[in-house]
N, C-alpha and C positions, 0 to 999 in steps of 0.2 A: 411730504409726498403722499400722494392719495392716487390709484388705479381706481380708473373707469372703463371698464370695458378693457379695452386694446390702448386705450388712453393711460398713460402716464403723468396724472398733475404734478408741474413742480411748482408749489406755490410754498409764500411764507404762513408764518401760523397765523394771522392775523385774516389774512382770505380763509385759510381753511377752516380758522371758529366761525368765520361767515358762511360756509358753504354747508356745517355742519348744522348751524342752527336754520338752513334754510329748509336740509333734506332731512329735517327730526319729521315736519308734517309737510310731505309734498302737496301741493297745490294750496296752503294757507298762505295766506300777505302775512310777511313777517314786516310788521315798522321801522320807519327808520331807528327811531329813537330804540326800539327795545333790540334792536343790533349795535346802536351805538354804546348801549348801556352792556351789553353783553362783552364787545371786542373788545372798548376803551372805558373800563369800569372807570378810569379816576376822572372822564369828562371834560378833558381837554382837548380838544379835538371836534370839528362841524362836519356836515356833509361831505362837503371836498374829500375827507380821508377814507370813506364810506364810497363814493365813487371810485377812488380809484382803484381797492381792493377788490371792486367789484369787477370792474373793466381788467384787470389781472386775471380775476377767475375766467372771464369770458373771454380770452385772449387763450389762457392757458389748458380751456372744452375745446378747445380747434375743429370746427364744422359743426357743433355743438350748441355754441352761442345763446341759442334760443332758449336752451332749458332753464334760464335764468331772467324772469320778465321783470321789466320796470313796470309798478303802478302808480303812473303819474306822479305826483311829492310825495306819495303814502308810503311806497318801501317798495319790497321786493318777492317774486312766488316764485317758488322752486316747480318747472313742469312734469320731471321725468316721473321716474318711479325709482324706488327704492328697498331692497333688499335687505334684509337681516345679514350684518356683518360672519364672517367665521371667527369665532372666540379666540383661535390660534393666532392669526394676524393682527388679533387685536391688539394681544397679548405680546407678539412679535413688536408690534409700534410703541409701545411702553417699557418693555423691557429694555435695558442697557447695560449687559450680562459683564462682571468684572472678569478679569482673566481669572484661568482656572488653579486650585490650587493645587500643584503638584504633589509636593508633598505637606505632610501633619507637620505643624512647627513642634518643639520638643524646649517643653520647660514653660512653655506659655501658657497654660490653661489658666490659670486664675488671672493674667491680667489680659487676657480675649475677653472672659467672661467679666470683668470688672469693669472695660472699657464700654462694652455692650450694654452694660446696665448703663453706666454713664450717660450713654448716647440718648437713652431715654428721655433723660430728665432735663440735660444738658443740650442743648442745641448746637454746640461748636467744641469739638474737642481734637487738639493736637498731640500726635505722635510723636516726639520728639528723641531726635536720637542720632550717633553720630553715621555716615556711613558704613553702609555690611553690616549692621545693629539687624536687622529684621525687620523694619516700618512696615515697608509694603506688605512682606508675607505674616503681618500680623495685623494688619488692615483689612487684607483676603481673608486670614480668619475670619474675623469681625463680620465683614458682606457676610461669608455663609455660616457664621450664628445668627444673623438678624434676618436671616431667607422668609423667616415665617413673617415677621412682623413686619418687612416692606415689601412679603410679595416679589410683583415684578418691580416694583420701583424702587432699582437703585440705579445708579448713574455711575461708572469709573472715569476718571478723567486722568493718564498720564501724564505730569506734567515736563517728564525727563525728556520729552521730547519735542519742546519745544526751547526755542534758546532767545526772545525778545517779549521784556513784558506788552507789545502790543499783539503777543499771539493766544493772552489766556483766556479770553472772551472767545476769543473763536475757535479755540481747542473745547470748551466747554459747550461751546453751538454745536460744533459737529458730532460731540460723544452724544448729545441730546435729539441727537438728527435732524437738526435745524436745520434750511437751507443759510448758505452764507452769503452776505455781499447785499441781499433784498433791501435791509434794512437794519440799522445798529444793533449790533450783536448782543449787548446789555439789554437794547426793547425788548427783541426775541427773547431772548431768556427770561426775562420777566414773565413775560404774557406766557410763557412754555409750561412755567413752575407754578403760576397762580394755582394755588386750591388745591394745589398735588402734593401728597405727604412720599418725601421720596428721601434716600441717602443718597445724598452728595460727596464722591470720597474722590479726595484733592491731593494723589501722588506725587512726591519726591519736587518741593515747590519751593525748595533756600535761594533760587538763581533767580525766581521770579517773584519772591516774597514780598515786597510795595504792592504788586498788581494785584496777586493773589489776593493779600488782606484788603486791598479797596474792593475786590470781586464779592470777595465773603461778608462782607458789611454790609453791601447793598445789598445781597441775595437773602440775609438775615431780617432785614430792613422790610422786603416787599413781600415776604412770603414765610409764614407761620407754622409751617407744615414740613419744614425742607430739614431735614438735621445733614450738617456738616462732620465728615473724618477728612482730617488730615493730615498727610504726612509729609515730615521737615526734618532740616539739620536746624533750623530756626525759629521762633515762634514769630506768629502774624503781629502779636501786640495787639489785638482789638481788644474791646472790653468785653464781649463775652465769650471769651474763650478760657477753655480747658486746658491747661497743657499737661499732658502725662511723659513724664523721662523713661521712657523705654532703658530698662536695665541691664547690660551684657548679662550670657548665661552665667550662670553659678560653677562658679569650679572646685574643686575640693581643694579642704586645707590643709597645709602642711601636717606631715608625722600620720600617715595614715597605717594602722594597723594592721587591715587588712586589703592592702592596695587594689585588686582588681574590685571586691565585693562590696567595699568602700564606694570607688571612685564611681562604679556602675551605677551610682544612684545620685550622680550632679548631672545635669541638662547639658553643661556644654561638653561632658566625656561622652554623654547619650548620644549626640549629634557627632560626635568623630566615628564612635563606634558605627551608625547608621552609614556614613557617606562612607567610610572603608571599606564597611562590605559591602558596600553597594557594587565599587570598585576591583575587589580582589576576593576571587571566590577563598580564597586562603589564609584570608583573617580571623586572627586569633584574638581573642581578648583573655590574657592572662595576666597572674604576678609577675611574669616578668616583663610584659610590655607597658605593664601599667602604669607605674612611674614616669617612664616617658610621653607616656601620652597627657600626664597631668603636665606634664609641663611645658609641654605645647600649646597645654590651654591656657595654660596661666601665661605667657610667654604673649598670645596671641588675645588677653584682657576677655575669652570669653563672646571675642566679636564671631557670630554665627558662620557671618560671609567666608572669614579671614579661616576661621576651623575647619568649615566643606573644604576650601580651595587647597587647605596644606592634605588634608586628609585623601582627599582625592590622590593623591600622590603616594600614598602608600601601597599601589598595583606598578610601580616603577622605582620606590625608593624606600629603603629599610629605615625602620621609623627611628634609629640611633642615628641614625644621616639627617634624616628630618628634624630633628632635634639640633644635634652640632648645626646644620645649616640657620639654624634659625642665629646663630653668632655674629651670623653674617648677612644682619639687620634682617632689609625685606626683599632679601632678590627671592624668595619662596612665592613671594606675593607676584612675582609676574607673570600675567596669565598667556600662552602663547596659543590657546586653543583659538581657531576662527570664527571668527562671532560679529555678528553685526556691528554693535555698540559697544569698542571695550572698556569704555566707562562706568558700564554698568556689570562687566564682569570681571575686571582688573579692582581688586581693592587699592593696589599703588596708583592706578590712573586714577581713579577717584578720588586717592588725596593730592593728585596731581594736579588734577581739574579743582578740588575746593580752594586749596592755596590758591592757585592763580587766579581766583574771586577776590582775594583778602584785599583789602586797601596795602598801603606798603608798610605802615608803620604796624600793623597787625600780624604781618610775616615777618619781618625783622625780629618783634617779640617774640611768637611762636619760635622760631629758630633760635634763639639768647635761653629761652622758657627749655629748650629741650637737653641743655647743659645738667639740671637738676634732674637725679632721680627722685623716686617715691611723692608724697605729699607736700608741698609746701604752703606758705600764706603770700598774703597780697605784697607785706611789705619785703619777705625772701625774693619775690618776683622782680620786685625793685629793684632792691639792690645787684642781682644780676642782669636787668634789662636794660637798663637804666645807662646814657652815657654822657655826652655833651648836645647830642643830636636830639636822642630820644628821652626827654625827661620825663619824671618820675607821674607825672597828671597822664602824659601820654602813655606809660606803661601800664598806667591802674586803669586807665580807659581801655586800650587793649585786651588788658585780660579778662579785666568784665566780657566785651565784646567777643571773645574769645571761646568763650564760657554759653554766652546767650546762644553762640554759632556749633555747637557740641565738640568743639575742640579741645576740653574742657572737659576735667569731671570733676562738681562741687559739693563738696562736707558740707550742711549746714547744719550739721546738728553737733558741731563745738564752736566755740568762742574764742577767736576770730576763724573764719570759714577757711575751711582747705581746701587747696586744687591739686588739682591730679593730671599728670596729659596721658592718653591711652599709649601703651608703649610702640604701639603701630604709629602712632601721630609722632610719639617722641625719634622714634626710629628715623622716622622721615624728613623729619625737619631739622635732624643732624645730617643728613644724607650730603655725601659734597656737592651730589647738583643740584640740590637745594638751596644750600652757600652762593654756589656759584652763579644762581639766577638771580641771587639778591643782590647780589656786587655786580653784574651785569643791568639789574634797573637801578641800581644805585648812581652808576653812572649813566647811566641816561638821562637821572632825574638831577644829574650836575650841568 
């Protein structure tokens, strides 16, 4: 889009490098050729495409027409006059401001600053982590550690809100302020990124993860300047990607000495302590509350989301209630506050929503897998997943697959590797209506 006067151009970018290279020197013939070589660097493409982007512009001057002359086969002269742009508008059209970040994430500082550095050297690095881990609001770090070094150029792109991979290309045109519909969404974005050194950051993208990763190869492919963040329950699998496992916070360990003075110095008691008082002008953090709040944390594997939400509760519920209720799995986890999306504020809907992605034979293990506590190996997986239906190929495949998708948390630094399932996933996937959906497509699928 480009304002003229009282005029509003709605053109694609392809007319607008046209219009732009014609108003750098009003009244000079610009060539065909050094517009074709400017719009369509890779030279594919004759006059024909150079016409009609023109006859675009002069359809979309309306009364205007003329400022735009043909000289015979030679090219084209800009007639009007032309203006020194305001630096703020300029600035306003390049920028594509990520959401703000409300609060300082807590326990993150060395892997914001780790991932930062990364970003530099590395072109594509993934976030990786299971639901309510932190991604996004350690992505939003990352945008404003990197303010200096892209400027106005970073790009957010939500992907939580889109639900078909043929809407990630045009989720990515419109955060870019493409027009859409002109012309394939991938051109545009090509020709939009050329030559522009910008952050590209690829929110919450395991439901569109095929697309995604074709998006990001190409966008790697046409443009040298572009650095990729992304954030997944999955990795894209390209070849040049990063993936970094986002790690639940740290909770203290058993037998603490001095409980409150202890515990105040692990990131995920720091983050209960923060959202309580945020909540209850009447929070304490003492020896006597402190044990329980450790074990809330531990209870709850350290997941940031799963911490706020129970914590929040502590201006309506005495935290020895909080504690017992947590016996009684995850009904603490349902959020009944009113909210646009509660996918994105219900940690239960959200593994409500991942399950019901899973292929069947992947939730059938998940739920056999949630019989086991603590650590086990691939072949312990077996022998409890494993029956006349689901054999032992299909339960190793599963759990790998299970693992790749953060449902899973994997040892590899002993011989044979351990898995882990977060006790919020294990919780859930024993849940009876959990069971009961999987014997309801069990039969369906007879």
């Amino acid at each position: 889009m480009l304002w003229k006067g009282e005029i509003l151009l709605q053109v694609g970018a392809r007319a607008l490098a046209i219009l732009s290279a014609l108003t750098e020197t009003p009244g000079r013939l610009v060539g065909k050729r050094e517009l074709l070589e400017r719009v369509w660097p890779d030279g594919r493409v004759d006059d024909a495409n150079l016409k009609v982007q023109i006859s675009t512009l002069r359809k979309a001057l309306r009364g205007c027409e003329g400022l735009i002359r043909s000289e015979s086969s030679l090219g084209y002269r800009f007639l009007g006059e032309t203006v020194s742009s305001d630096p703020y508008l300029d600035t306003q059209r390049r920028c594509f401001l990520a959401p703000r970040l409300l609060t300082e994430p807590i326990g993150r500082d060395d892997v914001i600053a780790d991932i930062a550095s990364l970003l530099k050297e590395s072109r594509l690095v993934t976030v990786l982590g299971p639901g309510g881990i932190g991604k996004t609001t350690v992505a939003l770090a990352i945008v404003h550690r990197l303010a200096d070094t892209f400027a106005d150029e970073t790009c957010f792109v939500d992907l939580g809100r889109i639900a078909r991979d043929d809407q990630v290309c045009e989720a990515l045109a419109c955060a870019l302020d493409l027009p859409v519909g002109e012309a394939p969404a991938l051109e545009q974005i090509q020709f939009a990124l050329q030559g522009r050194r910008l952050l590209l950051v690829l929110d919450s993208c395991e439901h569109v993860i095929d697309a995604v990763a074709l998006l990001v190869e190409q966008v790697l492919t046409f443009s040298n300047e572009v650095m990729i963040l992304v954030t997944s329950r999955e990795s894209l699998r390209v070849g040049a990607e990063f993936v970094w496992h986002l790690e639940p916070l740290e909770v203290p360990p058993p037998g603490l000495v001095d409980p409150a003075a202890s515990a105040a110095r692990y990131p995920a008691v720091q983050l209960f302590m923060r959202t309580a008082a945020d909540v209850s002008d009447d929070f304490a953090f003492d020896d006597d509350i402190a044990p329980a709040i450790v074990e809330v944390c531990r209870r709850l594997d350290g997941i940031p989301r799963a911490i706020e939400m129970t914590a929040s509760m502590v201006g309506t519920l005495d935290i020895g209630e909080i504690r017992r209720s947590l016996d009684q799995r995850l009904s603490l986890l349902e959020s009944d506050r009113p909210v646009g999306n509660l996918l994105r504020h219900s940690l239960l809907s959200t593994l409500h929503w991942r399950c019901d992605l899973l292929p069947f034979n992947e939730r059938t293990v998940l739920r056999r897998l949630a019989l086991l506590t603590g650590a086990f190996t691939l072949d312990a997986a077996v022998a409890v997943a494993a029956d006349d239906v689901t054999d032992a190929s299909v339960v190793r495949e599963a759990v790998v697959a299970l693992a790749n998708k953060s449902f899973l948390i994997v040892n590899h630094q002993i011989s044979p590797p351990e898995y882990r399932l977060f006790e919020t996933v294990r919780a859930y996937a024993a849940s009876p209506r959990e069971e009961e959906e999987n014997a309801a497509e069990r039969r369906d699928r007879c």
